[in-house]
C-alpha positions as CSV (number, residue, x, y, z in Angstrom):
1,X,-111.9,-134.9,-10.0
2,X,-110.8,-132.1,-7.5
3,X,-111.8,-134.2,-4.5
4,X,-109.1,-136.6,-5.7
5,X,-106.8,-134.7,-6.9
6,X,-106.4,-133.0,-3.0
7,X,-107.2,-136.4,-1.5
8,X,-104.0,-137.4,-3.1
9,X,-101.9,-133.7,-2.2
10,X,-102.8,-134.0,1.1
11,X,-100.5,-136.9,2.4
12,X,-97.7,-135.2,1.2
13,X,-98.2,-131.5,2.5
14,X,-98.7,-133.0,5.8
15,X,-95.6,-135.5,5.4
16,X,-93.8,-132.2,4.5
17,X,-94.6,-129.9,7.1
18,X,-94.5,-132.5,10.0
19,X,-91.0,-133.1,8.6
20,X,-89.6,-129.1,8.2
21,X,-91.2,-129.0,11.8
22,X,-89.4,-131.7,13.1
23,X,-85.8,-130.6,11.2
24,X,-86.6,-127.5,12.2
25,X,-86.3,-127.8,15.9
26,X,-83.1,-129.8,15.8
27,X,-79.8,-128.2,16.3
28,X,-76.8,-128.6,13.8
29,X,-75.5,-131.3,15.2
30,X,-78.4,-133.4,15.4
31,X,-79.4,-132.3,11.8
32,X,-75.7,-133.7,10.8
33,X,-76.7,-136.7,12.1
34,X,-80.0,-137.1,10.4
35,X,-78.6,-135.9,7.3
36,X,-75.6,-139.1,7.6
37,X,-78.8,-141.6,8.9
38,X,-80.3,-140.6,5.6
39,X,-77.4,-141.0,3.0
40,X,-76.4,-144.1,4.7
41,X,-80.2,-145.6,4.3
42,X,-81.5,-143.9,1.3
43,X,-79.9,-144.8,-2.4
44,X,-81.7,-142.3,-4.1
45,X,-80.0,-139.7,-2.0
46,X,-76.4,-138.6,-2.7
47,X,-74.5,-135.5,-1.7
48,X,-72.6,-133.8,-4.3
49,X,-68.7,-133.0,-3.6
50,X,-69.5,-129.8,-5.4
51,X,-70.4,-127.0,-2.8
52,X,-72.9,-125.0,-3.5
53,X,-74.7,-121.4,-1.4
54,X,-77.9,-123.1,0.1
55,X,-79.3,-119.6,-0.2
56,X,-78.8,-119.1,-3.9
57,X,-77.4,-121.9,-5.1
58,X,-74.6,-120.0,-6.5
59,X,-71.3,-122.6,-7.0
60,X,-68.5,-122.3,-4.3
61,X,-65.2,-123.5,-4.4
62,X,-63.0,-124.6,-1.6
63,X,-64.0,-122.9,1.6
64,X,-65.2,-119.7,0.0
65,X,-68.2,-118.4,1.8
66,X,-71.1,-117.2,-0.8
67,X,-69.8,-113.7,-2.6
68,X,-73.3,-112.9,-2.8
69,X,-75.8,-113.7,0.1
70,X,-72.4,-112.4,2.3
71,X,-72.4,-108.9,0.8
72,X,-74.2,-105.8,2.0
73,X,-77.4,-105.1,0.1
74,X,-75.8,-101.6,-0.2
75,X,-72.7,-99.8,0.4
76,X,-74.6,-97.4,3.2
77,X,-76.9,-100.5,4.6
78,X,-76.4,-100.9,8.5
79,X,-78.6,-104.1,8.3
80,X,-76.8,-107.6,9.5
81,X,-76.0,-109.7,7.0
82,X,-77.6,-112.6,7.4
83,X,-76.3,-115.9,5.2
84,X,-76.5,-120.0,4.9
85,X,-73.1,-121.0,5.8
86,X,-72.2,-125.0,5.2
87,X,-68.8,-126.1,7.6
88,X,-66.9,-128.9,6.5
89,X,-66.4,-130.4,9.8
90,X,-69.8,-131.7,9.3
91,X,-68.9,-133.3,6.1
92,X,-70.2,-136.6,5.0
93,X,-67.5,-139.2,4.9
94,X,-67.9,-141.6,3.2
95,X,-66.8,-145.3,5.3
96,X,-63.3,-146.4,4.6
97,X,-61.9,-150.2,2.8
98,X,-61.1,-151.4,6.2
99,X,-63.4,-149.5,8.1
100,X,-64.0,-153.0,10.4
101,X,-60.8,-153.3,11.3
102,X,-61.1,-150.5,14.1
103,X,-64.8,-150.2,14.1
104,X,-64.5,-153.8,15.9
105,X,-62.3,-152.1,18.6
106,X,-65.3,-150.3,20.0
107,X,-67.7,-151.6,22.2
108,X,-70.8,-152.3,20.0
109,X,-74.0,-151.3,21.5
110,X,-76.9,-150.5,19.9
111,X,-77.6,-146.8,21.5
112,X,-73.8,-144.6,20.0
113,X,-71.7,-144.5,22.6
114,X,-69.6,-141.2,23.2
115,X,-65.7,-143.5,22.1
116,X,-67.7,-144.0,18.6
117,X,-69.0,-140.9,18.2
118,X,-65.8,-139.3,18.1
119,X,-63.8,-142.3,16.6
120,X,-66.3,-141.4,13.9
121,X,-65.1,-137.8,13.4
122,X,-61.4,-138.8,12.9
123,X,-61.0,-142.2,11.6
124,X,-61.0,-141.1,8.0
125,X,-57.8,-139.2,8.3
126,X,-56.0,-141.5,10.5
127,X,-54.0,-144.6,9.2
128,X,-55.4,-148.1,10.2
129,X,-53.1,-148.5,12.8
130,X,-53.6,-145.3,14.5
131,X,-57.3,-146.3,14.1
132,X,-56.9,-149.3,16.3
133,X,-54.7,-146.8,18.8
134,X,-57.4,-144.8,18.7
135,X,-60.0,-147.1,19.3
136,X,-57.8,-148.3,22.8
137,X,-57.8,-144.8,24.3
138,X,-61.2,-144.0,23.8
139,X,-61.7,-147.2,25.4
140,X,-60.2,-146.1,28.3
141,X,-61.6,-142.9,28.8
142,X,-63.4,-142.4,32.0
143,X,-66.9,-141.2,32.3
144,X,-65.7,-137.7,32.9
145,X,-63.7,-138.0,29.5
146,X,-60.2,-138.4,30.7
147,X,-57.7,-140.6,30.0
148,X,-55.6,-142.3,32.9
149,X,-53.4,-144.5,31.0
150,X,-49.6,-143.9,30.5
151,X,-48.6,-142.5,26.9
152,X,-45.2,-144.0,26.6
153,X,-46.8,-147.0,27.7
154,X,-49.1,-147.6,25.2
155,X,-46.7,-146.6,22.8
156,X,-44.4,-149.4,23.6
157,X,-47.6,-151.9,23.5
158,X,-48.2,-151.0,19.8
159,X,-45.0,-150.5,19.3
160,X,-45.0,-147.0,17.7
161,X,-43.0,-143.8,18.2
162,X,-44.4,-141.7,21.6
163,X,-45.0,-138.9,19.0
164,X,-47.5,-141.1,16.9
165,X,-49.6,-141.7,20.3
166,X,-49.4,-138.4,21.0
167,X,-50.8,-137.1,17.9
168,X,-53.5,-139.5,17.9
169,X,-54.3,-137.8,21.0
170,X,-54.1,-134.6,19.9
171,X,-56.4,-135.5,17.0
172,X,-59.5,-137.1,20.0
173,X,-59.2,-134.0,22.0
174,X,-59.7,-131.7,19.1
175,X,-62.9,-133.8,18.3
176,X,-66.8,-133.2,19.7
177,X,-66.8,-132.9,22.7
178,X,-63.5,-130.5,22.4
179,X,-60.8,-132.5,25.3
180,X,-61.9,-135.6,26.0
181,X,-58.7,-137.8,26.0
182,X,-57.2,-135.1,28.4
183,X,-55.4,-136.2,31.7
184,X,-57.0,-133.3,34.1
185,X,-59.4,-130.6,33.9
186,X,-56.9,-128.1,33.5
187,X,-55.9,-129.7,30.1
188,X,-59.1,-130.1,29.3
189,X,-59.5,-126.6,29.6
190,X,-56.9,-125.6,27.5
191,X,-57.6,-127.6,24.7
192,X,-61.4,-126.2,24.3
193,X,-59.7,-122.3,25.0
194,X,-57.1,-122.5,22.1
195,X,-60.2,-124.2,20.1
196,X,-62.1,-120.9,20.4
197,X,-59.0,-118.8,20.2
198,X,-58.6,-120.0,16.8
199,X,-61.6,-118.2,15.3
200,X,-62.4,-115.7,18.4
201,X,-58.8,-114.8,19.6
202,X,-59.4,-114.4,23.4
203,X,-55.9,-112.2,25.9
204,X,-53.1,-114.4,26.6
205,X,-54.0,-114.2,30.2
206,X,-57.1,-116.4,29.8
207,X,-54.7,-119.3,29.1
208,X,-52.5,-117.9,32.3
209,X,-55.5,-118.5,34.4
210,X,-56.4,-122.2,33.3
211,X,-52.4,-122.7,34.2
212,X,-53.1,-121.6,38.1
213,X,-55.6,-124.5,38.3
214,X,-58.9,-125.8,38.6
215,X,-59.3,-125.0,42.7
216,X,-58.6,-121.2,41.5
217,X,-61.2,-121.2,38.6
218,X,-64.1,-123.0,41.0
219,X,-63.5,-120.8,43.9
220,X,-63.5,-117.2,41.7
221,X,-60.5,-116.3,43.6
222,X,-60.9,-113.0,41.3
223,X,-58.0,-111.0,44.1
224,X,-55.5,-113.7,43.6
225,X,-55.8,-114.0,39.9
226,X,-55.7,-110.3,39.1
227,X,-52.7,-109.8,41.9
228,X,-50.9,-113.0,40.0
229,X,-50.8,-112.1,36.7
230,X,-50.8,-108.4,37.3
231,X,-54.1,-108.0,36.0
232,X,-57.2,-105.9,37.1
233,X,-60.4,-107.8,39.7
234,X,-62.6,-106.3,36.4
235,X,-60.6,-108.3,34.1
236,X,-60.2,-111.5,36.3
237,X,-63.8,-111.6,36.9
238,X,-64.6,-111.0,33.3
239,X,-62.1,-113.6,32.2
240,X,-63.2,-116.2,34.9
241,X,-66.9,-116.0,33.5
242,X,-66.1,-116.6,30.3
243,X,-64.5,-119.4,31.0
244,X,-66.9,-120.8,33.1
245,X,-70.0,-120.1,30.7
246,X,-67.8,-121.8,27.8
247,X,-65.5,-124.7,28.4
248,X,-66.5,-127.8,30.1
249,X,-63.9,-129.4,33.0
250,X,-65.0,-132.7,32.5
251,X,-65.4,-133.0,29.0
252,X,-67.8,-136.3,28.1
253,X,-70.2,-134.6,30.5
254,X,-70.7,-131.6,28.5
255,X,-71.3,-134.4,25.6
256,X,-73.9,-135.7,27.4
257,X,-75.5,-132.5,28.4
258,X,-75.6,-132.5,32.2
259,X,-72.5,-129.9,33.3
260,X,-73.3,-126.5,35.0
261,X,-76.8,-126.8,34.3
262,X,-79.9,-127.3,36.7
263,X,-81.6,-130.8,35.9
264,X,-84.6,-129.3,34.4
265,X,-82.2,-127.4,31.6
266,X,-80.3,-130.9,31.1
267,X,-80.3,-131.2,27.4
268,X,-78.9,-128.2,26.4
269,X,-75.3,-128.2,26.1
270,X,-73.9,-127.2,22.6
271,X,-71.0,-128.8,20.9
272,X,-71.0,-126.6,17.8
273,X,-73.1,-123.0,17.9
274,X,-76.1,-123.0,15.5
275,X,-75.6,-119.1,14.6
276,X,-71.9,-117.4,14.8
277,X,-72.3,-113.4,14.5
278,X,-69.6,-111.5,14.3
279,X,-68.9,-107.4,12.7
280,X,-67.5,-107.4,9.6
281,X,-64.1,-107.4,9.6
282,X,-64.2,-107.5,13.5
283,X,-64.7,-103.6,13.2
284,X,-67.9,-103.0,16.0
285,X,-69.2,-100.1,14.1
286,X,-69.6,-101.9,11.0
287,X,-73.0,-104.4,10.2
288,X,-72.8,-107.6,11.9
289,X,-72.3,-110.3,9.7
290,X,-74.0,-113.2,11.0
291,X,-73.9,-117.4,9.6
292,X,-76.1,-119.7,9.9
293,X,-74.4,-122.9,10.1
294,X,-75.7,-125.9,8.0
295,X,-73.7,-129.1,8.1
296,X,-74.2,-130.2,4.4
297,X,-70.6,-129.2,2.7
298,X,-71.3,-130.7,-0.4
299,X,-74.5,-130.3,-1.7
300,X,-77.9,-133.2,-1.5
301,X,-79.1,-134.1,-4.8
302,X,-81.2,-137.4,-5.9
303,X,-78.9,-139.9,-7.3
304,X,-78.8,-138.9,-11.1
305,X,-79.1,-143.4,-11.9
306,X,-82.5,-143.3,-9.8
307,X,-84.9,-141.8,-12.2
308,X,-83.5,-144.3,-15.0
309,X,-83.6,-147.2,-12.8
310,X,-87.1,-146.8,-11.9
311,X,-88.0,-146.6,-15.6
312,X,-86.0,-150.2,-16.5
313,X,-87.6,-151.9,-12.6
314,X,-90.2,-154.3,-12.7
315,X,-92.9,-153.6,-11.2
316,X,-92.6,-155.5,-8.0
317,X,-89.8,-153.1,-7.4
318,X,-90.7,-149.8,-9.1
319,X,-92.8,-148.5,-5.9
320,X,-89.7,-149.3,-3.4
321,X,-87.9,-147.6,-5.7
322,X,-90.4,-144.7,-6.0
323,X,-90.5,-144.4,-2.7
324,X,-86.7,-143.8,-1.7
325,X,-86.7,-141.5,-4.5
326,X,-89.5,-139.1,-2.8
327,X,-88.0,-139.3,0.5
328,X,-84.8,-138.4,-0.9
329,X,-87.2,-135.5,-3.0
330,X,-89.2,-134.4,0.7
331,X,-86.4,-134.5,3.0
332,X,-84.2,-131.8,0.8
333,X,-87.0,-129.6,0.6
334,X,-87.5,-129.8,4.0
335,X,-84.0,-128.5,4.6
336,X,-84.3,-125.8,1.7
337,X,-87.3,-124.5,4.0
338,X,-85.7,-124.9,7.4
339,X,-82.5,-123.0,6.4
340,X,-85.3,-120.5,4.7
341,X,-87.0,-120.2,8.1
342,X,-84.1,-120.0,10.1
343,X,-82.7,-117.0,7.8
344,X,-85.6,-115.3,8.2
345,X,-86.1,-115.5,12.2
346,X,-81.7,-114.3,12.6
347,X,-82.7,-111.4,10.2
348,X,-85.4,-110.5,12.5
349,X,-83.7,-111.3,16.1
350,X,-80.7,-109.1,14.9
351,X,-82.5,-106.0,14.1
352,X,-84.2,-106.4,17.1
353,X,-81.0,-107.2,19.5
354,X,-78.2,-105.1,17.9
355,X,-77.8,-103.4,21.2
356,X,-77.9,-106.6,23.5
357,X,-75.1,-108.1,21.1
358,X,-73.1,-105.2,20.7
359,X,-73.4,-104.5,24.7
360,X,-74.5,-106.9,26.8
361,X,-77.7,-108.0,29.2
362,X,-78.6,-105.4,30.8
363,X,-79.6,-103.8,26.7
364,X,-82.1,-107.0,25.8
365,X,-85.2,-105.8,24.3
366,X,-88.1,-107.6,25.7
367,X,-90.3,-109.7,23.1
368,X,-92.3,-112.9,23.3
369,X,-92.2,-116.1,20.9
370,X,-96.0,-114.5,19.8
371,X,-95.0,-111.2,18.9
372,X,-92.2,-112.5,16.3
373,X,-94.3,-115.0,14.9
374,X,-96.7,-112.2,14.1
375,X,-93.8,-110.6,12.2
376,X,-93.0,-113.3,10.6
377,X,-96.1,-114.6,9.7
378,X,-95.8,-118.2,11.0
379,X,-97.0,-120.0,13.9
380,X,-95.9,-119.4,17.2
381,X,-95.2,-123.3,17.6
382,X,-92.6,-122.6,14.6
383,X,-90.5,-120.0,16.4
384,X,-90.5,-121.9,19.6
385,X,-89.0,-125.2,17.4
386,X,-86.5,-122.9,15.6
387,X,-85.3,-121.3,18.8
388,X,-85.2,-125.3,21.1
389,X,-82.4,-126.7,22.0
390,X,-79.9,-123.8,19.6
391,X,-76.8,-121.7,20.5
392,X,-75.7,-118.6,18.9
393,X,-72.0,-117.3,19.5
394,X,-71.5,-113.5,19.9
395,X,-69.2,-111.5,18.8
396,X,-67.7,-111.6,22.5
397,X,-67.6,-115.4,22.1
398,X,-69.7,-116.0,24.7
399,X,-72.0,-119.0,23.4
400,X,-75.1,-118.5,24.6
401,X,-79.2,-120.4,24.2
402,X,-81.1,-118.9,21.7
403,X,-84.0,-118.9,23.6
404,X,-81.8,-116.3,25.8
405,X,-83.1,-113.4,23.2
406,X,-86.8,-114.0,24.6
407,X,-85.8,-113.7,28.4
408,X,-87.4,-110.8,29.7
409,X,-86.0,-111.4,33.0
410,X,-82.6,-111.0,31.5
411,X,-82.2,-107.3,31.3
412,X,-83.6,-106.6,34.8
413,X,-81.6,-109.6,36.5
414,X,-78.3,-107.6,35.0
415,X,-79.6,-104.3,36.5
416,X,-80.0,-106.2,40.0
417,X,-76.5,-107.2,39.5
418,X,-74.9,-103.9,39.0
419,X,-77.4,-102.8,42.3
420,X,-75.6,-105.5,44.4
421,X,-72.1,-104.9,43.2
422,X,-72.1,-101.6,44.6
423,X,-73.8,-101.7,47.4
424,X,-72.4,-101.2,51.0
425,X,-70.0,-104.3,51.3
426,X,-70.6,-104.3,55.2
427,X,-74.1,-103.1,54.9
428,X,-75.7,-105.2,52.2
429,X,-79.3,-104.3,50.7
430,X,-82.7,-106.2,51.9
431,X,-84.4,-107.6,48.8
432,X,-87.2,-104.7,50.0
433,X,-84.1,-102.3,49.6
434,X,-83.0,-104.0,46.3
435,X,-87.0,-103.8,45.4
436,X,-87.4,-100.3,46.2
437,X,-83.9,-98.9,43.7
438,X,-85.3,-101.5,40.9
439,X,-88.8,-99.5,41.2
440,X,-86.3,-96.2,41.3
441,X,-85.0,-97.1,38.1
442,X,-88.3,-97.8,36.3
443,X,-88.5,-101.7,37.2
444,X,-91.4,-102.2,39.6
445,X,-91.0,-106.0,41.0
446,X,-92.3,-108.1,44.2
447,X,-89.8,-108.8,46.6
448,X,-90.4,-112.4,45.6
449,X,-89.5,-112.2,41.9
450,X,-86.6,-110.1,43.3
451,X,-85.4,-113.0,45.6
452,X,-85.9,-115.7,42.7
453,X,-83.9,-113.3,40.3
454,X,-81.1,-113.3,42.7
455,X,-81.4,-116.8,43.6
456,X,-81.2,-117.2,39.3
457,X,-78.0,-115.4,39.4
458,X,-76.5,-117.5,42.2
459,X,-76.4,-114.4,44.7
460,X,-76.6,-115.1,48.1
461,X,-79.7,-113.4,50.9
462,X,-78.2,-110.0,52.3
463,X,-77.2,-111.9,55.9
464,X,-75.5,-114.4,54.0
465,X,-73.5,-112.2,51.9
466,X,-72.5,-109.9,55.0
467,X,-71.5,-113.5,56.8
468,X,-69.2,-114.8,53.6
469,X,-67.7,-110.8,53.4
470,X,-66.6,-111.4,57.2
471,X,-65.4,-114.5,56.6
472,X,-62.6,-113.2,53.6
């Protein structure tokens, strides 16, 4: 009796695991999408307009985060607070009446193509004609997501106020990927930075800086930007790299993962972060407050009619029924434990990078994939899926990988950084030289893992950085 009873368990804990291990390593946006694939194939799965805490379960109304999993377990703790956050811009619409009317307009190809992923995202709150108006400048978006065609123009083809074009627009660029539907880079630009600004205010001279152009940006002119806007080279710099590390110039590339990024890291562009940490009430010495974002609003539950319609089926029908029903059953389980997993791993990665967080690179604490997973108690094949292909946004608002808190190369590539940027402009230091201050400072290296950190940082050998210092 035993032997059968596990012989018939068995299937099932494997089907569950394999799936939580294959949720688990996607990123928000990918789950989003495997949550709609699901809802849109599976009956016995609905999802709930009520919103409810994934963490406790406790019910939420409007876009109130959870009073309880977001409070501090004491009034003295210093420990992040760590909580499931759902975002309704991953919300599940539902298909509008005349949904085909404008889903026509798109080119229909079997593999989604980037006009109807984001035609997706707004068409529910657009009118149908604005639908089809959309649909025609998505279509005419170039590969690097802009959009050569004449406004006014296309107004007077549809016949519709300039305004009405413009805010249909408005309403692609705001969509993932943030500025496709812009006519340059520069507007491009500006549309992702007042995107961020929104939720991570950034100084007014960021958007000053976009305005000089692109040509200014690429080259790092830091001396001409800080002399222009009557700023200082450290704040130039430190405005140019932000930029650079989070907006995209040519928007449908970042969609499709292959701008500013080596071709073996293609893949890894982030539309929305996974993680957003942030102090509580932006105040740096209080405990940082960080969400986990899931992209289920409402809430999955089986479809309440399910259960009573496999009790009334024939049988020739029951076990198709039975069998949406314990998909529906597996695959929000699956979730419950990835969000549980996921909890768990921030909770541990913030205690162990407060410092790195609060103060940048050169404070990362070194520790392998192994070492958490013995903390944790799971397998080291778990951490490395929950950590793949995610991005956590600091309280800076720098986006960065998440597999960037297990880079032990980090905090000793930022110390060779600060080496360089003081050394003898017209005397620049060897890689021996550069080797023998790291080993000064408690870093013993070969000169070779010196030149490939330095190469990793995009800093030139010391003749060619004496040879580019002449030439300026």
């Amino acid at each position: 009796m035993y032997q059968r009873q596990f012989q018939r368990i068995q299937p099932q804990t494997t089907a569950h695991l394999a799936q939580t291990m294959t949720l688990l390593s996607m990123n928000v946006d990918e789950l989003n999408q495997e949550i709609n694939r699901a809802l849109a194939e599976n009956p016995a799965l609905v999802m709930k307009e009520e919103r409810r805490c994934p963490g406790c379960g406790k019910l939420l109304s409007g876009n109130q985060i959870c009073p309880v999993c977001s409070k501090p377990k004491s009034a003295q703790s210093d420990e992040a607070i760590v909580f499931l956050s759902p975002r309704s811009e991953f919300s599940y619409a539902k298909s509008a009446p005349d949904e085909d009317i404008y889903m026509d307009e798109v080119d229909n190809t079997d593999e989604v193509s980037l006009a109807e992923f984001i035609l997706r995202q707004i068409a529910y709150d657009l009118e149908n004609q604005d639908r089809i108006v959309a649909a025609y400048i998505l279509n005419q978006v170039d590969e690097d997501g802009f959009l050569n065609e004449n406004l006014a123009e296309i107004a007077n083809y549809y016949h519709l106020p300039l305004s009405r074009i413009e805010n249909v627009k408005r309403m692609i660029q705001h969509a993932e990927p943030v500025g496709v539907g812009s006519a340059t880079p520069e507007e491009a630009l500006m549309v992702q930075l007042e995107v961020i600004n929104e939720s991570n205010p950034v100084p007014p001279y960021y958007f000053d800086i976009i305005r000089m152009g692109f040509g200014v940006l690429s080259k790092k002119q830091f001396a001409q930007i800080a002399k222009a806007l009557k700023i200082s080279n450290t704040e130039a710099e430190k405005a140019v790299d932000f930029i650079s590390k989070n907006l995209y110039p040519y928007p449908a590339r970042a969609h499709w993962g292959n701008f500013r990024l080596p071709s073996e890291e293609k893949g890894q562009v982030y539309s929305h972060p996974d993680v957003i940490i942030n102090h509580m009430n932006n105040d740096p010495t209080l405990p940082l407050v960080v969400e986990i974002i899931t992209p289920t609003y409402g809430t999955l539950d089986i479809n309440p009619l399910y259960k009573q319609a496999i009790k009334q089926s024939a049988e020739e029908t029951k076990e198709d029924l039975k069998t949406d029903y314990e998909k529906a059953n597996l695959l929000i389980k699956c979730i419950q434990q990835r969000n549980n997993t996921m909890q768990r791993l921030m909770e541990k990665i913030v205690h162990i990078q407060r410092a790195f967080i609060d103060q940048g690179e050169k404070f990362l604490e070194p520790i392998t994939r192994a070492e958490l997973s013995k903390e944790l108690e799971v397998h080291e094949s778990t951490i490395s899926r929950a950590v793949s292909n995610k991005s956590v946004q600091l309280p800076s608002g720098q986006i960065i990988p998440m597999d960037l808190f297990f880079d032990k190369s980090l905090g000793i590539r930022s110390v060779l950084k600060e080496i360089i940027e003081s050394e003898n402009k017209d005397q620049p230091l060897s890689d021996t030289e550069i080797v023998d201050q790291l080993k000064s400072q408690g870093y013993p290296l070969a000169r070779r893992t010196v030149a490939k950190y330095r190469s990793m940082e995009g800093i030139l050998p010391a003749h060619l950085r004496k040879q580019e210092r002449k030439g300026k």
